[in-house]
C-alpha positions in Angstrom: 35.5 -7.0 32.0 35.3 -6.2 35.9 34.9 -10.0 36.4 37.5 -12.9 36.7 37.5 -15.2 33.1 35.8 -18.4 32.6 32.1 -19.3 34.5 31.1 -19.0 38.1 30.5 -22.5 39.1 31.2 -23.6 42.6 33.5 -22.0 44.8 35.4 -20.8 42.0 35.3 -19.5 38.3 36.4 -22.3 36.1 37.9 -22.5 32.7 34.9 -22.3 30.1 35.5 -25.3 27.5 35.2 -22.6 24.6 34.0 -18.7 23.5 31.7 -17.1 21.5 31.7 -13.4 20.7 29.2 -11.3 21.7 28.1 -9.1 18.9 26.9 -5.3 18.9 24.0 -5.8 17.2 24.0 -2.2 15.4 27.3 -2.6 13.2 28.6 -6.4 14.1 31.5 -5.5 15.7 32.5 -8.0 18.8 31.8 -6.5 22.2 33.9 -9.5 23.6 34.6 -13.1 23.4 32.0 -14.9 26.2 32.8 -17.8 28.1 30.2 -20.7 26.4 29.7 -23.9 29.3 28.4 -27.4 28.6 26.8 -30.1 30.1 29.7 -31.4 32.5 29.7 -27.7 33.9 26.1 -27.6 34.3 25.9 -30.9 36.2 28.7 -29.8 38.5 27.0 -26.9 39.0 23.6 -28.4 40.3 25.9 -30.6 42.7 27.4 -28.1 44.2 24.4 -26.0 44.6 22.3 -29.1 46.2 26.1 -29.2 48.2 25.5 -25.7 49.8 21.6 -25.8 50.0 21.4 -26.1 53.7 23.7 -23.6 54.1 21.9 -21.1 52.2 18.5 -22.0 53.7 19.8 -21.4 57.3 21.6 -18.5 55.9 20.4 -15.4 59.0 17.6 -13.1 57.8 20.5 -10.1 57.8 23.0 -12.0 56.1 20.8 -12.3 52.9 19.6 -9.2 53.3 23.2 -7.3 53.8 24.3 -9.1 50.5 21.6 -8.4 48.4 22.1 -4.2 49.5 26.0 -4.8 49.2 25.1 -5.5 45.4 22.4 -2.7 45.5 25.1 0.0 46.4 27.8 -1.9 43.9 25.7 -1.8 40.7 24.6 1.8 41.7 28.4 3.3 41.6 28.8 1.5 38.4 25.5 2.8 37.0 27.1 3.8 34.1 29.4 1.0 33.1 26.4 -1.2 33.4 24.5 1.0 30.8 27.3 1.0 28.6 27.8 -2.7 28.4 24.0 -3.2 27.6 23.6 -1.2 24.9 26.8 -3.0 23.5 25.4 -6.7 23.8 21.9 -6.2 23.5 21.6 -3.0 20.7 19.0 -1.1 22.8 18.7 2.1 22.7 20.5 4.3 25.6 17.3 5.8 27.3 16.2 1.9 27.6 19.2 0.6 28.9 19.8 3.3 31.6 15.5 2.1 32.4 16.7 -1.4 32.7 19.6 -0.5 35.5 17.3 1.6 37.5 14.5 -1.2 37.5 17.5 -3.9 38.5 17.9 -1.2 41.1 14.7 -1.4 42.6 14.3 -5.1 42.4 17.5 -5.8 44.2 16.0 -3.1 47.3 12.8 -4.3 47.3 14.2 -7.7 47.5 16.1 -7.2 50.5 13.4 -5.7 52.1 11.2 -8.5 51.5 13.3 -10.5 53.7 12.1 -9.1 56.6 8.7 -9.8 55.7 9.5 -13.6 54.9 6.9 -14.7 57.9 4.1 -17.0 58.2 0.8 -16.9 61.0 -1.0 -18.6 63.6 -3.9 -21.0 62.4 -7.3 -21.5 64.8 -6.9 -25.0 65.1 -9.8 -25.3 67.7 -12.4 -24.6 65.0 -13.8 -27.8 65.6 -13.3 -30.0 68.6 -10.7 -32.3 67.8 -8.4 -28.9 67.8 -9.0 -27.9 71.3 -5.6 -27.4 72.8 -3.6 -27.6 69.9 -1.4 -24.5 68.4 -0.9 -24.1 65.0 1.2 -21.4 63.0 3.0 -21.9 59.3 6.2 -20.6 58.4 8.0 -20.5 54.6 10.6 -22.5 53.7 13.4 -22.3 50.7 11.7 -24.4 47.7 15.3 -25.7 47.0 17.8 -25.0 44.3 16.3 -22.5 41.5 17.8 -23.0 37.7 16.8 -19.2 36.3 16.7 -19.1 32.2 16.5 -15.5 31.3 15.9 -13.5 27.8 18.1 -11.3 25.5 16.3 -7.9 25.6 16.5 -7.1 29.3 19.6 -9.6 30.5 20.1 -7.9 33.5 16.9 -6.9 34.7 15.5 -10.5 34.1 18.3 -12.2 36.1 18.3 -9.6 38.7 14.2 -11.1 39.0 15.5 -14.7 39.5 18.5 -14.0 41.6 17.5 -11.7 43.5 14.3 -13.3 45.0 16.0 -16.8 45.1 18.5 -15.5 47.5 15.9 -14.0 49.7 13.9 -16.8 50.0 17.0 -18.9 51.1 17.5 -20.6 47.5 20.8 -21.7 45.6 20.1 -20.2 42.1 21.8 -21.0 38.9 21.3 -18.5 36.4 21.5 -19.7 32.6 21.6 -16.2 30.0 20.7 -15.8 27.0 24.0 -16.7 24.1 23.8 -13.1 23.1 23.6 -11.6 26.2 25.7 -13.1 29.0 28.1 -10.2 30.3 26.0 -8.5 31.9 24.7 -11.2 34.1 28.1 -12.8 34.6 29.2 -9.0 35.8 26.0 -9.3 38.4 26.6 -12.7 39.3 30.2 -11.9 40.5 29.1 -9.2 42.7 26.5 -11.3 44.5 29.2 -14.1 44.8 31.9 -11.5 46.2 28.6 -9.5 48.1 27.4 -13.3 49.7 31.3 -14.5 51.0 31.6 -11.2 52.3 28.5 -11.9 54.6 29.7 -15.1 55.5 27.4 -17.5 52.9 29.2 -19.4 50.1 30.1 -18.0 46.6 27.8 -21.6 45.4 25.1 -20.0 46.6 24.7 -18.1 42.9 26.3 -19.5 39.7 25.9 -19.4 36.3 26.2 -21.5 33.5 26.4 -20.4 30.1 25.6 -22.9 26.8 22.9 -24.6 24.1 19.6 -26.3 25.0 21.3 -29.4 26.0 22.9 -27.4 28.7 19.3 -25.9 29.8 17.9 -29.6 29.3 20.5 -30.9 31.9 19.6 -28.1 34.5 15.4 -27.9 34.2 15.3 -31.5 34.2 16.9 -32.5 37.1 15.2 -33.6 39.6 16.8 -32.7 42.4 15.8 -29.1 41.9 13.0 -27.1 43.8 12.1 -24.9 40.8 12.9 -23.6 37.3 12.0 -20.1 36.4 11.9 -19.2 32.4 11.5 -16.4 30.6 11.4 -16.7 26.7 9.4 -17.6 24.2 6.2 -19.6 24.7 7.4 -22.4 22.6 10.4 -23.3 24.6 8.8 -22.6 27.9 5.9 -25.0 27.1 8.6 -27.9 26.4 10.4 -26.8 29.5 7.3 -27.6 31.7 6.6 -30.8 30.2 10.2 -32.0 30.6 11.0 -30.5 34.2 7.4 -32.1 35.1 6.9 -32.6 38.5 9.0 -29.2 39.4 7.5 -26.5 39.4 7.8 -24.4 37.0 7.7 -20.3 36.7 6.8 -19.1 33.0 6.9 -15.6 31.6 6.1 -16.5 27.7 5.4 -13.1 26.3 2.3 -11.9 24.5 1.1 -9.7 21.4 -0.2 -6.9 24.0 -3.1 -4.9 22.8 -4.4 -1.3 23.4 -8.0 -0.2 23.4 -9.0 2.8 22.6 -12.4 3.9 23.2 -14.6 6.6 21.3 -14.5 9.1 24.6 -10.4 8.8 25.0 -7.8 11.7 25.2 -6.3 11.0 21.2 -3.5 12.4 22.1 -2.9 10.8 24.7 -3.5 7.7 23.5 -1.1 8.4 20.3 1.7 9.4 22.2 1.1 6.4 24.2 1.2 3.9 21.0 4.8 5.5 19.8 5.8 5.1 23.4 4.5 1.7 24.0 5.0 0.6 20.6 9.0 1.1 19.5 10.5 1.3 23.0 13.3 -1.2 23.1 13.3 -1.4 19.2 9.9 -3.1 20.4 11.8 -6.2 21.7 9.7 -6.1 24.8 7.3 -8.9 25.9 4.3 -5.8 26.7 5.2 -3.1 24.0 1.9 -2.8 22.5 1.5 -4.9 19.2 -2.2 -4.6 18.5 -4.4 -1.1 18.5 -8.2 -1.7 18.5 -10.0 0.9 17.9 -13.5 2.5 18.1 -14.4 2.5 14.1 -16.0 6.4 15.1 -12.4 7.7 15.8 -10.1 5.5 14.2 -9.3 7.7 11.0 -8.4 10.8 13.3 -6.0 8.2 15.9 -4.6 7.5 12.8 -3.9 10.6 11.2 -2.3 11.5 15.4 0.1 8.6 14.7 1.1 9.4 11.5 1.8 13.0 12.8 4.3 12.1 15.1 5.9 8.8 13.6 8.7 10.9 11.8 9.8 12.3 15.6 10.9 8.4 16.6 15.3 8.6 15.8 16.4 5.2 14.1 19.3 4.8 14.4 22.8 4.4 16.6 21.7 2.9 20.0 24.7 5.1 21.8 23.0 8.1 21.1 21.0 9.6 23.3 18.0 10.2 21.1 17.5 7.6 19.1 14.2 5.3 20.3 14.4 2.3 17.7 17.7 0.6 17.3 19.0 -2.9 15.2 16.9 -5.4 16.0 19.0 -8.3 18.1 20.8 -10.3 15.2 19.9 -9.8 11.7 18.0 -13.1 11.5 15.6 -11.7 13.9 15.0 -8.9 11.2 14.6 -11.0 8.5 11.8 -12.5 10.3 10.0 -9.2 11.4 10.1 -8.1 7.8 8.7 -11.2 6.6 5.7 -11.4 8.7 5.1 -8.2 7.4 5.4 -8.6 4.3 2.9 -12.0 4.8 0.4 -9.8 6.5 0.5 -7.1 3.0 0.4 -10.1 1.2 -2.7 -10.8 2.4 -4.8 -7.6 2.3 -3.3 -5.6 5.2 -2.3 -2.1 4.4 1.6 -0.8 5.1 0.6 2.7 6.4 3.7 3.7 7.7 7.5 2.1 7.0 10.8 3.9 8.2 14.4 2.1 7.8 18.1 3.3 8.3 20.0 1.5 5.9 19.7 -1.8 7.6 17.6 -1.2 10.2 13.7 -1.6 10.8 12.4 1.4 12.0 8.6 2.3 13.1 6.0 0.3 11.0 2.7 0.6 11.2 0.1 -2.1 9.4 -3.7 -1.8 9.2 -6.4 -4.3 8.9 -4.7 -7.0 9.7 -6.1 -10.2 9.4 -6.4 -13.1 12.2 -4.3 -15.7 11.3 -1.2 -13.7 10.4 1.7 -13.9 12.2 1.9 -10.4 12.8 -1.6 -9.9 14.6 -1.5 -13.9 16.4 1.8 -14.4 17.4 4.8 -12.3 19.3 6.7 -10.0 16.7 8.9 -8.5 18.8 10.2 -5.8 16.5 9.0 -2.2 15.9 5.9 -2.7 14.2 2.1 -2.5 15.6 -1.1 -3.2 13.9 -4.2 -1.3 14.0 -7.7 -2.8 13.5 -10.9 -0.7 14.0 -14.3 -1.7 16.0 -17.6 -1.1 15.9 -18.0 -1.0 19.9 -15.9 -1.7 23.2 -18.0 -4.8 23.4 -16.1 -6.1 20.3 -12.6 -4.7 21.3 -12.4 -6.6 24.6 -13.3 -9.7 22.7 -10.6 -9.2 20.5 -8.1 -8.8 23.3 -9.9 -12.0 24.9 -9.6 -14.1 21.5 -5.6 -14.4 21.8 -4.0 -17.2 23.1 -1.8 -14.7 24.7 -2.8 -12.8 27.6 0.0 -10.9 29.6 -0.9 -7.1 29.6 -3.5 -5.1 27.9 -4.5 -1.3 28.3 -7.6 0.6 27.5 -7.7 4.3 26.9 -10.7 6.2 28.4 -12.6 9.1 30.4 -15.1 6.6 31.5 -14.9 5.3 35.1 -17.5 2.6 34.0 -15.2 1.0 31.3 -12.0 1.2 33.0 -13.7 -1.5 35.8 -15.6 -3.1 33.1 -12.2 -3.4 31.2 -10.3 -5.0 34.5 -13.3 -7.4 34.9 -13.7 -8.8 31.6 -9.6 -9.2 30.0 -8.4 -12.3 30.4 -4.7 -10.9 30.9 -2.3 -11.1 33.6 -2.5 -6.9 33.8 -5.2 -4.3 33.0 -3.7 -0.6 32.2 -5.9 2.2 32.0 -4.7 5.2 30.0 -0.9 4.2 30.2 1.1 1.7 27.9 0.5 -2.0 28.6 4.4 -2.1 28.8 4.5 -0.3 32.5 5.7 -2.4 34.7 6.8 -1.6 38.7 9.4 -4.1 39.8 7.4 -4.5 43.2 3.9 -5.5 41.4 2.6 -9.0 41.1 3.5 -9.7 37.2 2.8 -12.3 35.2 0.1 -13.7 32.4 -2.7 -16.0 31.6 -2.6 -18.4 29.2 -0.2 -18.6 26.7 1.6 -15.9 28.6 3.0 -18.1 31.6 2.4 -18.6 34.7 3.6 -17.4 38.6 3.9 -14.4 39.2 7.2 -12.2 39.6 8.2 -9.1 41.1 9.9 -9.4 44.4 7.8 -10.3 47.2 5.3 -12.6 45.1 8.4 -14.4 43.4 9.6 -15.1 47.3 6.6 -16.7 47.6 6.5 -18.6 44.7 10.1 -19.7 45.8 9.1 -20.6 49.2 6.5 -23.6 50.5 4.5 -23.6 53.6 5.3 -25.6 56.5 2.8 -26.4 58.7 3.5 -26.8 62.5 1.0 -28.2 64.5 1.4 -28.8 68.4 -0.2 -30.3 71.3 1.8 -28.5 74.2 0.2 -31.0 76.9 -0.1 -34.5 75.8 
C-alpha cells in the first residue's frame, strides 16, 4: 500500500482498533488486511473536522483549486496501480476498472474548475419602492462539514464525487467506504491530505473513517454537520434521512433501469446496447439496464439478436482483459441473485438464456416476468435483465413510470417525436435516447426521482448542493 497504516483522522493517521481483510472476490484470496475504525474514531473525527471548518471555508479559491489538480496529476501517473487495486477489492472486470479511473479523472478536473465558477449575482432590489437605493447581490457559502457514505462497485469513483466537490465548495469532508472496498479511497484520501498541506490547508480538511452502521450512525446523525451525502441501497438511505433529519441529506439509492425499445428502432443497435448496458460491471451498477420492454411487433426478432450474441460476453477472471462479467462482490450477494431468479421461474417467468463459470453467474436472461418479483421490482444488481413485451409505446412508458424507482431509463428509436415524448413523460432522474441508461458524464447533473434519491451530483451541481446562499443587502447611504 502507497499509504501510511491505520485511518486518516485529524492531523494524523491513527492506529485502527482492528482489521479486516479485503477479499478478491473471484477466488477469495486476501488482497490485504484493512484498517476497520469505531465510534470513538468517528466522533474524533467530526471534532476535528468542525475544528478546521473555518479554515477550510476561507481556504483561497487557488489553493482548493491547486490541490484538487495536484491529485488530478497524482492519480494520473499511477493510472495503473489504481486499476490494479480495483479489480483486486472490488472483482470488476479490467475494461470497467480502467472506466472507473478515467471518470475519477474527469471529476477531480472538472472539480477544480468549478472553483472558479463558485459566484453568486446582483439582485434588483428596487423592484418595488421600498428597494430604491438599496444593493443587493448573493454569494455561496460552504454548507459545513460533509460525512460522504459511498458504495462497493465504483469505490473510488463515488468518493472522488463527495470529496472532490466538498473541497471545492470549501467543506471538511469525511469519507466513510464501503467494508469491502476501502483501499482504494484510503489511497485517494492520502493524496488529497498530502495534495491540501502542500497548498497550505490542513490534512483535517479530508478524513476517513472506516467501520459498521453504528460508526455511520455516529457520523450522519450529528448535528453539528452541514450535510450527509449517501450512496447505497434505498433501504439504508431512507433510514439515513430520517435519522440525520434536519441535515440535509444527498441520496443516490439505485434503480431497476429500463430500456424501451420501439417498433421503428435500429435492432441491432438496441441488442448490442442490452449486452452492453446489461453485464457491464458484472451488472453491479445502479443504471445497467435491468428491464427490456419491448414493442410485442418486434420482440421475437430482439430476442433472437440477444441470444446471437450472448455467447460473445467472457465470464470469467476479472484480470483479464476480455472478460465482461466477473464474480459477483461476495458470494452472499450471488446466492441472492440466483434466488430471485429462481423466485421469478418459479412463478411463470421463462430462463431464456443462463451462462456460469464454475462459480460464477454469468449473462441471464428472464422473460415475462411478473410484477411483484423481486427480479423485475427491486434492484438486482447482478448480470441478469428481464424482458417483457408491449402492445404500444403508450404502455412501455407506463411501465417505466409504474416503478418506485426512477433513476435512468433509455428508449431506442428513429422517431424524433418519441424521443421528446419519451423525455416528457418518464418520471426518471435521466432520459437516454438510443444509448444505454448506464451513460453517465461526470460533469452532468445526475441523480433520480423517487425511490432513486435525491440532489443531484456531478461536479458543479454537487457544489451547489454543498453550498447555501447568502444574501447581502445594503443601503450604501443611510
Amino acid at each position: 500500500m502507497k499509504y501510511p497504516a491505520g485511518l486518516p483522522v485529524g492531523e494524523t493517521w491513527v492506529d485502527a482498533p482492528s482489521t479486516e481483510p479485503v477479499i478478491f472476490p473471484y477466488d477469495g484470496s486476501t488482497v490485504a488486511d484493512a484498517p476497520v475504525g469505531d465510534v470513538e474514531l468517528a466522533r474524533q473525527a467530526l471534532d476535528h473536522a468542525l475544528a478546521v471548518r473555518d479554515a477550510v471555508e476561507r481556504l483561497p479559491s487557488y489553493v482548493r483549486r491547486k490541490a484538487l489538480q495536484s491529485v488530478h496529476a497524482t492519480i494520473s501517473a499511477e493510472r495503473d496501480a489504481f486499476v490494479d487495486l480495483l479489480v483486486l477489492e472490488t472483482g470488476k472486470p479490467l475494461v470497467d476498472c480502467r472506466v472507473e479511473v478515467d471518470r475519477t479523472l474527469l471529476t477531480l478536473e472538472t472539480s477544480a474548475e468549478e472553483v472558479a465558477r463558485l459566484h453568486g449575482e446582483t439582485v434588483p432590489l428596487d423592484l418595488l419602492p421600498s428597494g430604491d437605493g438599496l444593493v443587493g447581490f448573493w454569494v455561496r457559502k460552504p454548507i459545513g462539514v460533509v460525512v460522504g457514505i459511498t458504495g462497493f462497485n465504483y469505490p473510488l469513483l463515488l468518493a472522488s464525487h463527495k470529496i472532490a466537490p466538498a473541497i471545492a465548495a470549501g467543506c471538511p469532508v469525511i469519507v466513510k467506504p464501503a467494508p469491502q472496498t476501502p483501499l482504494a479511497t484510503l489511497w485517494l484520501v492520502h493524496l488529497m491530505r498530502e495534495a491540501l498541506v502542500e497548498a497550505g490547508a490542513p490534512a483535517a480538511a479530508v478524513q476517513l473513517v472506516t467501520g459498521g452502521p453504528d460508526v455511520g450512525a455516529t457520523l450522519t446523525t450529528d448535528r453539528r454537520i452541514g450535510a450527509v451525502s449517501f450512496t447505497g441501497s434505498a433501504a439504508v438511505g431512507h433510514q439515513i434521512a430520517r435519522d440525520a433529519a434536519p441535515t440535509k441529506v444527498l441520496l443516490e439509492l439505485g434503480s431497476n433501469s429500463a430500456l424501451v425499445v420501439a417498433a421503428d428502432a435500429d435492432l441491432d443497435a438496441a441488442a448490442d446496447a442490452i449486452i452492453r448496458g446489461g453485464y457491464y460491471a458484472s451488472g453491479q451498477a445502479c443504471i445497467s439496464v435491468q428491464r427490456v420492454i419491448v414493442v410485442e411487433s418486434i420482440h421475437a426478432t430482439l430476442l433472437d439478436k440477444l441470444t446471437e450474441r450472448l455467447p460473445a460476453v467472457v465470464v470469467g477472471d476479472p484480470r483479464s482483459p476480455e472478460t465482461r462479467v466477473s464474480a459477483l462482490i461476495d458470494p452472499k450477494s450471488t446466492s441472492r441473485v440466483r434466488a430471485w431468479v429462481d423466485a421469478s421461474v418459479a412463478s411463470g417467468a421463462e430462463l431464456t438464456y443462463s451462462s456460469k463459470d464454475g462459480d460464477l453467474l454469468g449473462p441471464t436472461v428472464l422473460t415475462d416476468v411478473a410484477s411483484g418479483q423481486l427480479a423485475w421490482d427491486e434492484e438486482i444488481f447482478g448480470p441478469v435483465i428481464a424482458v417483457r413485451s408491449v402492445p404500444d409505446l403508450e404502455t412501455a412508458f407506463a411501465t417505466v413510470n409504474a416503478s418506485r424507482y426512477g433513476l435512468h431509463a433509455s428508449v431506442f428509436t428513429s422517431s424524433l417525436d418519441t424521443a421528446f415524448t419519451a423525455i416528457d413523460q418518464l418520471d426518471v432522474g435521466g432520459v437516454v435516447i438510443n444509448e444505454v441508461p448506464g451513460f453517465r458524464s461526470d460533469v452532468m447533473p445526475y441523480g433520480g426521482v423517487k425511490d432513486s434519491g435525491i440532489g443531484r451530483e456531478g461536479p458543479r451541481f454537487a457544489i451547489e448542493e454543498l453550498t447555501t446562499t447568502r444574501m447581502a443587502i445594503i443601503r450604501p447611504r443611510p
